[in-house]
N, C-alpha and C positions, 0 to 999 in steps of 0.2 A: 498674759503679762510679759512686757519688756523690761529688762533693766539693763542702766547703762552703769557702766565704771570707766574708770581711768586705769592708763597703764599704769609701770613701775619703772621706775631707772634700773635700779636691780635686775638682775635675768642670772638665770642657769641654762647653759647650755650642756653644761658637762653631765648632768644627771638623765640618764633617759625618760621617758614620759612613760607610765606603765600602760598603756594602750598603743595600739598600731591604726586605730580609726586618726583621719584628719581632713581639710576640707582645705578650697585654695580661697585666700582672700580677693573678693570683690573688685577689688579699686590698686590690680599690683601693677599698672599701665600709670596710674598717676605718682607709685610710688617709687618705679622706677626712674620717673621723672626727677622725682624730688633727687633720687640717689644719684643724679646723672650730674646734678645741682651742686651737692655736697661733695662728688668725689672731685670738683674743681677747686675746693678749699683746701687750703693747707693747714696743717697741722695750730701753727701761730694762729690762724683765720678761725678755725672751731674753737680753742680755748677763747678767740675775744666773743664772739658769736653768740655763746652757748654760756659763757661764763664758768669756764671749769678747767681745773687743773691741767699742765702740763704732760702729767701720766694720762689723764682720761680724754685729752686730747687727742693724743698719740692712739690711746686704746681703739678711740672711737673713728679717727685716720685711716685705720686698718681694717676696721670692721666696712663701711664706705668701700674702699677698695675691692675689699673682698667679696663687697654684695651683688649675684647674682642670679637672674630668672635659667631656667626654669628650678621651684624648689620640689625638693622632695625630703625625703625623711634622715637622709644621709648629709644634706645641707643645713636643714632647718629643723624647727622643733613647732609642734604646739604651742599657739599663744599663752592659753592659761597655766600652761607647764612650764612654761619660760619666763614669766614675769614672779619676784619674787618677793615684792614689798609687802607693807603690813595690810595691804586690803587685800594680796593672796593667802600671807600667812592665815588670815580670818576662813577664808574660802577654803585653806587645807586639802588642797586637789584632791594629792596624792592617800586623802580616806576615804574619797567619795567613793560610792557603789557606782561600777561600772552600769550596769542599771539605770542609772543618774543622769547619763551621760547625756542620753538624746534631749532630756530635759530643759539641761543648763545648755546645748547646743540651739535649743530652740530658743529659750530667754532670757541669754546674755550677749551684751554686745560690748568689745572695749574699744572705746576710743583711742584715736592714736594719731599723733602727728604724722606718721611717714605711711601706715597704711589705713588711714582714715577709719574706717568701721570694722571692727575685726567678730567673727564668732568666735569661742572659744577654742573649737579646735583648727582653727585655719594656721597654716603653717607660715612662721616668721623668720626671717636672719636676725642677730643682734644688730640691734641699732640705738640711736639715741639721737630724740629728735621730740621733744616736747612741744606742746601744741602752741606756746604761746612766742615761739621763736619766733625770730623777724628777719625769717631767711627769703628773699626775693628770688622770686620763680617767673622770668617770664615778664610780664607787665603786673604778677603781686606780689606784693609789699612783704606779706605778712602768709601763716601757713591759714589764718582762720581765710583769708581772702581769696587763698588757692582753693581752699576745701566749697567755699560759697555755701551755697545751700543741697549740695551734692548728699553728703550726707543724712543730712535732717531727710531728704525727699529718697532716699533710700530705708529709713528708718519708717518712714509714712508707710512706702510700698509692701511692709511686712506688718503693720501693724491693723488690724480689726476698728474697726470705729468706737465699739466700746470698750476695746481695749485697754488693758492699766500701764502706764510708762511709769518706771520709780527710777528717780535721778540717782543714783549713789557714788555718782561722777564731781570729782573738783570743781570749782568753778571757772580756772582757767580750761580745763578742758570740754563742760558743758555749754561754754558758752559758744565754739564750734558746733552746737545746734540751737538756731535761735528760738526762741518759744514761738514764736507768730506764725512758726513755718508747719510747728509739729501741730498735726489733726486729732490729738487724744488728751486727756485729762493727766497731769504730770504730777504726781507723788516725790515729795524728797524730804524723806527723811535726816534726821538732824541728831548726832548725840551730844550728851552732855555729861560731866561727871561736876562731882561737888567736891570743891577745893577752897578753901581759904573763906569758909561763908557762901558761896555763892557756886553756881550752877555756871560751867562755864566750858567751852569745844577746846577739848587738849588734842592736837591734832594727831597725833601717835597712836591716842586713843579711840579717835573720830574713825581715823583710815583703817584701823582692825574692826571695827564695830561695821562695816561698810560692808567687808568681806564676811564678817561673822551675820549679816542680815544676806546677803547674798546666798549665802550655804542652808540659813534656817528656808527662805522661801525655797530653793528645790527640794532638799529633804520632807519639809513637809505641803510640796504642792500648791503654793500661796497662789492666791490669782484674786482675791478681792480686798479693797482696804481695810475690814475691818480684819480680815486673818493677819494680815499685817500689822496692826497695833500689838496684835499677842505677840511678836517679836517680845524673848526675856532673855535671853542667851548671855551669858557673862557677866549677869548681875543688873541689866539693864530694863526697864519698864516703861511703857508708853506711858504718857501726861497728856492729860486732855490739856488740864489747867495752861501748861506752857507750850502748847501745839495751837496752831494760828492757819485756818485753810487749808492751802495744801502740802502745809507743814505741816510733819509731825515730827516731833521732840521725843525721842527716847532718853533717859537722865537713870544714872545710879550714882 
């Protein structure tokens, strides 16, 4: 089994990672590209670019500047220890059993604008650079243009033919692999909570839920769809009734 996720805007850099295993990411030739890119922007240029504040402009300015190859443990941190939105907080690194580790090393990948396909413990600088930006590289447009089919055919190259892919990635960021490309049967699950009458994806609650199915398949070993329906964690239970293919709806 493969799963994907999307990064986080959020990061800690400040907090160490309690392990010293780490691995270098795949694709940091293209991402020093990208960063060769960005540190010709200015300050004014990222906040219109990016769409964000004056401070996070400046923040993100600096980070650019200061991004440099080669990484090591003194420069950079583990991905999954550094991102720290609500599909990490579900993930909860920092409980998992070291033990665990080669696990989710082996069955998660996160997507990312600036270093394409990350394993979880591949080492990263702070950066911020979302997949759906329409920063021009070159003769592309756009980062999905840059990225092509590079990733998806990296994702191919480690995956089994009967292998199981479970999306629990965005849609702006899965769509930087296109379905037509990927050679395996793709699982994406769906949450929902009950609000106001009806069944409906609070996305707060969606992107925890994302991380908290992430954590159930390594802890308990997941690798077939129906272990996957037993997903119950946080109140949450599979629906056949409102699961459609290779959707499945999880609903509390």
């Amino acid at each position: 089994m493969k799963i994907i996720i999307s990064p986080a805007k959020s990061l800690d850099f400040e907090t160490k990672a309690n392990t010293e295993q780490y691995t270098t990411p795949n694709f940091l030739e293209q991402s020093e590209k990208l960063n060769k890119k960005l540190k010709t922007l200015s300050r004014k240029k990222l906040s219109e670019l990016m769409r964000i504040s004056d401070d996070l402009s400046a923040l993100n300015y600096d980070r650019n500047q200061n991004w440099s190859r080669p990484f090591d443990l003194d420069n950079a941190k583990q991905a999954v220890y550094s991102f720290t939105g609500e599909v990490y907080r579900g993930i909860d690194i920092t409980t998992l059993d070291e033990g665990k580790l080669p696990s989710l090393q082996d069955k998660l990948r996160i997507l990312s604008g600036l270093y394409g396909l990350l394993k979880p413990l591949d080492l990263i600088q702070p950066y911020r650079l979302e997949m759906g930006t329409r920063l021009k590289v070159g003769r592309t447009e756009n980062l999905y243009k840059f990225w092509g089919d590079t990733l998806a055919n990296s994702l191919n190259e480690e995956l089994q033919d009967d292998e199981l892919l479970v999306n629990l990635a965005s849609a702006e960021y899965f769509k930087a692999l296109p379905k037509k490309t990927l050679k395996v049967e793709m699982i994406t699950p769906v949450f929902k909570d009950f609000k106001n009458g009806q069944y409906k994806t609070i996305m707060t609650f969606a992107k925890k839920a994302r991380g908290l199915m992430v954590r159930y398949i390594i802890d308990n070993d997941v690798e077939t769809i129906e272990q996957l329906k037993a997903f119950n964690t946080d109140g949450y239970g599979f629906s056949e009734e409102m699961s459609e293919g290779n959707e499945l709806v999880f609903t509390r």
